[in-house]
C-alpha positions in Angstrom: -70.6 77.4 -19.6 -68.5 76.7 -16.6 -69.4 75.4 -13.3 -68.0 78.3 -11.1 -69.9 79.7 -8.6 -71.0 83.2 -10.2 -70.9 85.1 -6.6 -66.9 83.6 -6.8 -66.3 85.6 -10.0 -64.4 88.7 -10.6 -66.4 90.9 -13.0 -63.9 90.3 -15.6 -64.5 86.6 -15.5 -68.4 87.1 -15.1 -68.1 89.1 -18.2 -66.3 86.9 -20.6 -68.5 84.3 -20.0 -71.7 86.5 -20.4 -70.3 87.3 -23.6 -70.0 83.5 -24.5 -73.5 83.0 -22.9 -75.1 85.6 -25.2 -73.3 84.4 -28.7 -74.8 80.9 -27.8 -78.2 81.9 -27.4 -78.0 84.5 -31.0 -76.8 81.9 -33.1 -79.3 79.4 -31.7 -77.9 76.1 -32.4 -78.6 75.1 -28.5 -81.9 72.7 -27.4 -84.5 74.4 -25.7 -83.7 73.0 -22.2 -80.2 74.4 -22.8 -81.3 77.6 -23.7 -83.3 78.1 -21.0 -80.0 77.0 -19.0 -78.0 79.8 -20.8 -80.4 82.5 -20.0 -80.7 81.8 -16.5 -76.9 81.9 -16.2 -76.4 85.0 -18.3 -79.0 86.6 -15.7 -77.2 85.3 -13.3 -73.7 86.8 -14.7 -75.3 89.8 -15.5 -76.6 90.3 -11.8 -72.9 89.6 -10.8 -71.4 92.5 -13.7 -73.8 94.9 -11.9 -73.1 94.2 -8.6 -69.3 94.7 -9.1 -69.8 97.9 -10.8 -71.7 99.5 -8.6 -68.9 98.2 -5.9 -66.6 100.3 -8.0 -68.1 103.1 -8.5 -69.1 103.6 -4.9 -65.4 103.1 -3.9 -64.5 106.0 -6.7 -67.2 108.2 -5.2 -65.7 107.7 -1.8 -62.6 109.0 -2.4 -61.8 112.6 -1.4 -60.0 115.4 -3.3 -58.0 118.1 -2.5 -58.2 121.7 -3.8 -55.8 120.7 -6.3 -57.7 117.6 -7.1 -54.9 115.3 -5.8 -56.5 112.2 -3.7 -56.7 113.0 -0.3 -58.0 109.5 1.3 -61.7 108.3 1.4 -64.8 109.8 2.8 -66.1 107.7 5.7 -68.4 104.6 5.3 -72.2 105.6 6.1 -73.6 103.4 8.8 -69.9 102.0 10.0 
């Protein structure tokens, strides 16, 4: 487990460690208090992973196709 902020990580980042996070707590050879640790974090990086998806995916939605289906440039932002 790192100390890096998990709002500083990219989602590859947040990812590998949630990964790391997860094959701690199934093999179980961690105290309690550590567990409890772990979990928190993987929630934590897991929060993160979702965020930064749905970041992508809205920037995929917002761009705009021609009638060819060639990128055209992106819808505008609601609310800006």
């Amino acid at each position: 487990m790192t100390d890096t902020s998990v709002d500083e990580m990219s989602f590859e980042t947040a990812m590998a460690e949630l990964e790391k996070v997860l094959g701690q707590l199934e093999r179980g050879d961690v105290a309690l208090e550590e567990s409890i640790a772990l979990y928190e974090r993987g929630a934590a990086l897991k929060k993160r992973c979702e965020a930064k998806l749905k970041e992508a995916e809205e920037k995929v939605a917002a761009i705009t196709l021609d009638g060819d289906g060639n990128p055209t440039g992106l819808k505008p932002v609601e609310g800006a």
